[in-house]
N, C-alpha and C positions, 0 to 999 in steps of 0.2 A: 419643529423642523420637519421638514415635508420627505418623504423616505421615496423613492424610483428605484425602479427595477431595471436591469439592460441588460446587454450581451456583453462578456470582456471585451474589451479593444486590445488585441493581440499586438496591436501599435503602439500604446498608450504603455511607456515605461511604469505612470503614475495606478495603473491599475492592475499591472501584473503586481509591485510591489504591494498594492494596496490588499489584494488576495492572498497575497505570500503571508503579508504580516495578523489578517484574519484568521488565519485558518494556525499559523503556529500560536495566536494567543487563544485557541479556542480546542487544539488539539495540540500542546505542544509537544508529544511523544511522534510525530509524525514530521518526516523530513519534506519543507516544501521553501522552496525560492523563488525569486521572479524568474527564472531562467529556467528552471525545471514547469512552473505552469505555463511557460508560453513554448517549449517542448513538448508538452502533453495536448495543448491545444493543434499545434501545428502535425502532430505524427498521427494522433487518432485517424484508425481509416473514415475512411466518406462512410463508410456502413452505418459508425457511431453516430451520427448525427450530433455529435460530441458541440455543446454548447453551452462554456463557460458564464454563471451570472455575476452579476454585483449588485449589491443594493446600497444607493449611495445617499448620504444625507449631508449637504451644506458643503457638498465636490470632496467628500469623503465615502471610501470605501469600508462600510462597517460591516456586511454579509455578504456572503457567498456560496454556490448551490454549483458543484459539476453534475452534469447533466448528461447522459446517451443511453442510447440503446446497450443492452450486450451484447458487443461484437462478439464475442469469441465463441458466445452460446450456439447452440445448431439452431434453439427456438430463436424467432425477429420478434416477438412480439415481446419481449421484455425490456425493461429500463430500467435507469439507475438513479436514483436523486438522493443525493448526498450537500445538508441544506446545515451551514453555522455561519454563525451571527457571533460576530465580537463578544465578550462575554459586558464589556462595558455598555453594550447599548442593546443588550436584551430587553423586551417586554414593548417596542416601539412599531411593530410590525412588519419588521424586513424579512424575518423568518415566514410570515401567512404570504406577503408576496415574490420572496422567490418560489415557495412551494408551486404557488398557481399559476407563476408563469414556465415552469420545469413542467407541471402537468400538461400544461398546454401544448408545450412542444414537444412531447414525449408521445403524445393520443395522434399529436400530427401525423408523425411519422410511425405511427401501427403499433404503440407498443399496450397492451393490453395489462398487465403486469409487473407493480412496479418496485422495486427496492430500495430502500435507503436504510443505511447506517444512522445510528443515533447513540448519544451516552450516555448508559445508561445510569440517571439521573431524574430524581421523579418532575420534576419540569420540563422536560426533554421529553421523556416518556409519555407526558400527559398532552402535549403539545401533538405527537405521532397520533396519538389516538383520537382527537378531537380531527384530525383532518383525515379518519377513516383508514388508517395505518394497524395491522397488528402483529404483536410479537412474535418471531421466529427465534434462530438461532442467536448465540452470543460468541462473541470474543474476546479476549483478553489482551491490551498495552503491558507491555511488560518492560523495563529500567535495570538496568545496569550503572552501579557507578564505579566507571573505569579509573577514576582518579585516586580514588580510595578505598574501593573495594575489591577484597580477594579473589583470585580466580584460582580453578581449581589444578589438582598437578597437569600437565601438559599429559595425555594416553600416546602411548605408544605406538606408530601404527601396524596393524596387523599384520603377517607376512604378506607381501605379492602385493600391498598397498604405497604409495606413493604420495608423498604430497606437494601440490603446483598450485599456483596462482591463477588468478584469470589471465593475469597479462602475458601467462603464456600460451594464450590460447587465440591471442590477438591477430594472430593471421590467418586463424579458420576455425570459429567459435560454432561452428553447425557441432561440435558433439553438446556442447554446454546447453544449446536448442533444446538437443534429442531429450538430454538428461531432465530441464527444466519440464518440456510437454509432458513426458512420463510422469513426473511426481505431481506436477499441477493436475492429470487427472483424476490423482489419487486425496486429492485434498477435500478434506470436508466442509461442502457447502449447497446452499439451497441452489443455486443454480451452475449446471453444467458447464463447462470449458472445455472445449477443443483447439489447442493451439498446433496451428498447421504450417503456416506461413511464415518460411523463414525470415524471410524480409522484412515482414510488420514488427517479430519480434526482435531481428537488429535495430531498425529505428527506433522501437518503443521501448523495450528492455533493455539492449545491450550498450547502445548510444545515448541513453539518456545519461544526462550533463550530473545527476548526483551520483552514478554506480561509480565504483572505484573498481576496477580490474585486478588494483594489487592488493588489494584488504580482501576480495574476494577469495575462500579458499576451496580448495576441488581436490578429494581423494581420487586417485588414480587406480585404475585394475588392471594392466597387459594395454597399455595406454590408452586406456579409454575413461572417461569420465565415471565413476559410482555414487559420487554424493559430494555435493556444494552445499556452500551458503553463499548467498547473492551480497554483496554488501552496498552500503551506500553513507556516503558522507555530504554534511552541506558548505562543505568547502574552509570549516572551523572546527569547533571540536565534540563535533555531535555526529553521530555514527549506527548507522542501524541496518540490519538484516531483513531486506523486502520476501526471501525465499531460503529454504534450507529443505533438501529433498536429497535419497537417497534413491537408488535404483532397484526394484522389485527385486531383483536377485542377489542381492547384494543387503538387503535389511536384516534386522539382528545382530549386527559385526561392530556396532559402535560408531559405525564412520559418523552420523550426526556428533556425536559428540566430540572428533577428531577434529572436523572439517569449524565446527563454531569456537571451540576454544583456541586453535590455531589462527583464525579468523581475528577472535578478540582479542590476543598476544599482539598481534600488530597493529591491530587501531589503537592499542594502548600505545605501543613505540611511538607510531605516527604519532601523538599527540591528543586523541580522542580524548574526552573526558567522560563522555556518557554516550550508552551503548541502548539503544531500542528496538525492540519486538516486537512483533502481535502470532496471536494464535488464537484459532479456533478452540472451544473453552468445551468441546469433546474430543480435540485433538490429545489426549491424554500421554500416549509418546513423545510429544515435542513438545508436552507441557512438561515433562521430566527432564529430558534434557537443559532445556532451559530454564528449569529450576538449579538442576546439576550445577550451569555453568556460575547462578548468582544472579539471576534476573530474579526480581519480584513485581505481583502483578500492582502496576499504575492507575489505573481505568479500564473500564469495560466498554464495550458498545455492543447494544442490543439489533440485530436486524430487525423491520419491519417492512410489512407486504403490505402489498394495497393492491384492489381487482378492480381497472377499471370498468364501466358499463356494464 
């Protein structure tokens, strides 16, 4: 069977599903729907050059590669390709040709430097390296089961703390912004983040179709935001945490672990039955925490860099 490379069809019902259902049977610790990738497709700024693939064999979609620049980075010359392939129809070449058409469009548009995620798994691994990719950082999937596993007591919250939902913050989420930029630039990674623009971060973060406002939880300080956890559900009973940040002035007091267990309390109620993470794997405080709460780690993924010219 003859394997082709293209761009998603943002139109095409059959290929948003097609990507939704690649990438949960090839990562399935990660919440992704057809509704959420053709959000992701339509909200990326024009910066991103954001250019969804497929790789399809006999008018199926068996691999897929998201593709852009790093909008958020101060640098332009960096990119992202983040390249899986069904795990049913490895070893057929859809993985060598989305890489080299993501490279293609990636050198198009200036980007010099480029990232992708991979599992760390020695097939995977040897796959990065053969097409000139090498190891950086790692992080860590981490599971939760809500349905039958223990969570720990409910912490008290500290004096002059407060605990709200997002959905009450639904008529003017610029503190939840402020809260989020701060800790995002404090997060350990190989490339920089500046999140500035409020508006890109309503449509991309706060509007996107999996976060849930009400499972989302936010300690409060003299009404202001100190420390969330971002939640997201895919509409069933699977439940995961995309952010959990605390505010410089406000670290040491517990609120992480206030804000996630309060969080997990009620995606239990609602219905959740499993609860998913990731962490930077030297993020070593928010690997406590969520050990604390009852996560254990699932899968890894290794970064890998590649320079081009």
């Amino acid at each position: 069977m003859t394997v082709t490379v293209r761009a998603l069809r943002p139109d095409a019902r059959a290929d948003l599903e097609g990507f939704a259902r690649v990438r949960h049977a090839a990562l399935p610790f990660i919440l992704f729907t057809p509704d959420s990738v053709a959000h992701d497709l339509a909200h990326l700024p024009p910066r991103a050059h954001y250019r969804p693939l497929v790789a399809v064999a006999d008018g199926e979609v068996i691999g897929t590669a998201q593709v852009h620049l790093a909008f958020d980075s101060p640098r332009p010359d960096q990119g992202c390709v983040n390249v899986y392939v069904h795990p049913r129809h490895a070893g057929r070449g859809a993985g060598r040709l989305l890489v080299r058409a993501a490279e293609e469009h990636l050198a198009a548009h200036g980007a010099r430097t480029l990232y992708a995620w991979v599992l760390d798994e020695p097939r995977n691994r040897a796959f990065a390296e053969r097409h000139g990719y090498r190891p950086s950082r790692s992080a860590h999937f981490l599971r939760l089961d809500l349905a039958r596993g223990a969570l720990p007591p409910r912490p008290a919250p500290p004096p002059g703390v407060e605990m709200r939902t997002g959905a009450d913050f639904a008529d003017d989420p610029r503190p939840l912004f402020a809260l989020d930029a701060e800790t995002m630039a404090d997060e350990p990674s190989d490339l920089d983040a500046e999140m500035t623009d409020y508006e890109a971060w309503l449509a991309q973060t706060w509007r996107h179709p999996l976060v849930s406002p009400e499972l989302t939880s936010v300690a409060v300080v003299d009404g202001r935001p100190a420390a969330f956890t971002l939640a997201r559900t895919d509409g069933g009973t699977r439940y995961g945490t995309v952010m959990t940040g605390t505010a410089r002035a406000f670290r040491g007091r517990g609120l992480a672990k206030l804000v996630k267990s309060d969080s997990l309390r009620r995606a239990r109620a609602a219905g959740c039955t499993q609860a998913f993470t990731g962490n930077d794997t030297g993020n070593g405080p928010m690997l406590a925490v969520n050990r604390w709460c009852g996560y254990e780690v699932c899968a890894t993924e290794v970064r890998y860099v590649r320079e081009l010219g």
